[in-house]
C-alpha positions as CSV (number, residue, x, y, z in Angstrom):
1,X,2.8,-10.4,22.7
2,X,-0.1,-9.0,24.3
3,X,-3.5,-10.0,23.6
4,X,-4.3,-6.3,21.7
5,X,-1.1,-6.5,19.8
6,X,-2.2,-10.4,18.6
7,X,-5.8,-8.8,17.6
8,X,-4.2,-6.2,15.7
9,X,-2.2,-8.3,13.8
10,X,-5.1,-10.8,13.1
11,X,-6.8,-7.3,11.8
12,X,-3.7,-6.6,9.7
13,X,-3.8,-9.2,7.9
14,X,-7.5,-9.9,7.6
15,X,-7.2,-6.1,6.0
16,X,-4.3,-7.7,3.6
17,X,-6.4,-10.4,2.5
18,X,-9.3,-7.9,1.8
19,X,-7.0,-6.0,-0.6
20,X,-5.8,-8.8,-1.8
21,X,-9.6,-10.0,-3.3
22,X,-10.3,-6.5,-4.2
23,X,-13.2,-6.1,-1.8
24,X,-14.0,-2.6,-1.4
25,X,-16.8,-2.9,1.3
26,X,-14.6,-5.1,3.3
27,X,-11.7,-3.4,3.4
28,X,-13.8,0.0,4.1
29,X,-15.0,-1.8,7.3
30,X,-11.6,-2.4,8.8
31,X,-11.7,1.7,9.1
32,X,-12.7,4.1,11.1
33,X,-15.2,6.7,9.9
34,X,-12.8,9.6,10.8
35,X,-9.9,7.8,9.3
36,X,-6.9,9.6,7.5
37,X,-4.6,7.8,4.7
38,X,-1.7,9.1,3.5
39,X,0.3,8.0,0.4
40,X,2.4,9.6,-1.8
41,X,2.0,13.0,-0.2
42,X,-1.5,12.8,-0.5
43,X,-4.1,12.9,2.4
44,X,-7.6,11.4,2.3
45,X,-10.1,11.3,4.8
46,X,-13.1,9.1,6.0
47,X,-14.8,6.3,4.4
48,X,-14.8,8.0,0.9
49,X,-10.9,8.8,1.5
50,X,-10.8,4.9,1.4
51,X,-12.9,4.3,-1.3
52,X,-10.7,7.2,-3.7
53,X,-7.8,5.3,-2.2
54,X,-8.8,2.2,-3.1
55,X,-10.1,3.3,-6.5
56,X,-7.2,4.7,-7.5
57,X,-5.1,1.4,-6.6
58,X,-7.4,-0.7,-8.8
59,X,-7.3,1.8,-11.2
60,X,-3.9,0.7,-11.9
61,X,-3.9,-2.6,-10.9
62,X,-5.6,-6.0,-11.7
63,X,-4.1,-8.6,-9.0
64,X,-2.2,-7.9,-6.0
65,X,-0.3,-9.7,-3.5
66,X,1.0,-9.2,-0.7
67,X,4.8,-10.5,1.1
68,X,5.2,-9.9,4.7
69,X,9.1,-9.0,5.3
70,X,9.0,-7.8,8.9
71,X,5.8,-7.3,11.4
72,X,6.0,-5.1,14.6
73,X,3.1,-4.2,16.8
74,X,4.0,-1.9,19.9
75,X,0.5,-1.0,21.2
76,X,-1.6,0.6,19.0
77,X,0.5,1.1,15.9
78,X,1.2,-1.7,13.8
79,X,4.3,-1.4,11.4
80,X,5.0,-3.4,8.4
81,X,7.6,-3.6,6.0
82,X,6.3,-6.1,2.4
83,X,6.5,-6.5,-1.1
84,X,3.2,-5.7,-3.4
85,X,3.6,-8.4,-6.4
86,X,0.8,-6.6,-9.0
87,X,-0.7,-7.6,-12.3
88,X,-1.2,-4.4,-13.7
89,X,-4.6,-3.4,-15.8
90,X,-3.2,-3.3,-19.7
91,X,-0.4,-5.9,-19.3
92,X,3.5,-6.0,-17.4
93,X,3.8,-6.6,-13.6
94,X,5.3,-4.7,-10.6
95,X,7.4,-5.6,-7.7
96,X,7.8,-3.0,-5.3
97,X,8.8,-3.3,-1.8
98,X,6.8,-0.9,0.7
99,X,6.2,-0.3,4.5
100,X,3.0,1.1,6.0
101,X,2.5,2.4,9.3
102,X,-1.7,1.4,11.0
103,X,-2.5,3.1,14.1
104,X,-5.7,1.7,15.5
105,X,-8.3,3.2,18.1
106,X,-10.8,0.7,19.3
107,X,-9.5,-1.8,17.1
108,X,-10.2,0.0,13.4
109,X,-7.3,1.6,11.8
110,X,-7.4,5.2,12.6
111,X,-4.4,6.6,10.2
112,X,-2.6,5.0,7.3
113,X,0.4,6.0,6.1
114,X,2.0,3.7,3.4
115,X,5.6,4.8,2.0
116,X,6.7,3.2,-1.4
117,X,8.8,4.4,-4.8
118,X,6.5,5.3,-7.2
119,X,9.2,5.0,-9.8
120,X,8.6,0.7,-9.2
121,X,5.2,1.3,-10.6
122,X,6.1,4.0,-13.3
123,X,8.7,1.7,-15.1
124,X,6.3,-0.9,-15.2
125,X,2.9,1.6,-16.3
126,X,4.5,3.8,-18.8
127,X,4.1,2.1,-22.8
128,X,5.9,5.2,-25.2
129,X,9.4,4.0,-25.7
130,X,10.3,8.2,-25.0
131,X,8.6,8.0,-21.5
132,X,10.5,4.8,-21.1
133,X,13.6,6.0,-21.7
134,X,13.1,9.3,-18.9
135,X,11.6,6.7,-16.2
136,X,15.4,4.4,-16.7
137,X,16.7,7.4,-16.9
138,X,15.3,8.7,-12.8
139,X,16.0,5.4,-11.8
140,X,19.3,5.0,-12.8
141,X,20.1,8.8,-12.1
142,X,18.1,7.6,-8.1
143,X,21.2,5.7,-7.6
144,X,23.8,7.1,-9.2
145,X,26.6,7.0,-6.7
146,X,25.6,4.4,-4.3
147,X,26.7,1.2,-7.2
């Protein structure tokens, strides 16, 4: 491992910790001004990009956690595959494993792209026993032929 590749993991993981405490400011700074982030479909741009992003993730959750599965750094981009253990806001956990994909330039993360099934979170959001019935539904219907 190179010495960039052992700084961008350090950075990784600092970022992770960030997250983890819920500190907006912090985790802004690990960015670069002209940053993109892209999650579900959804492109945001720049230091308020972040702070949307990271207002809609608290929005919805209280705690977070993060569980490294598999690290790679080749360069630049840093790849990650985890799970997110979350308290949600209003009661009920989720466990949802994710990867996410951190190219940095000049050691602050240029683009973000973090891929995950929102269906881990909508089981565990949605209260109505009607809307809980059509979320087991998708999942269930997700899978149907793989079991």
């Amino acid at each position: 491992m190179t010495d960039r590749e052992g700084k961008i993991r350090r950075l990784a993981r600092e970022l992770d910790e960030a997250l983890e405490r819920g500190d907006t400011e912090k985790v802004v700074s690990f960015f670069a001004a002209d940053c993109e982030i892209e999650a579900l479909g959804v492109k945001l741009n720049g230091h308020d990009g972040v702070r949307r992003w990271l207002g809609w993730l608290f929005g919805y959750v209280d705690e977070v956690r993060f569980e490294p599965v598999v690290i790679m750094v080749d360069g630049d981009v840093f790849f990650e595959e985890f799970v997110v253990h979350a308290k949600l806001r209003g009661g009920g956990e989720a466990v949802s494993k994710q990867a996410e994909v951190l190219v940095y330039e000049d050691y602050k993360v240029k683009s973000l792209r973090v891929y995950f099934d929102r269906l881990d979170f909508a089981d565990a959001v949605v209260k109505n026993p009607f809307e809980k019935a059509i979320v087991r539904k998708l999942i269930d219907k997700s899978t149907e032929g793989l079991t």
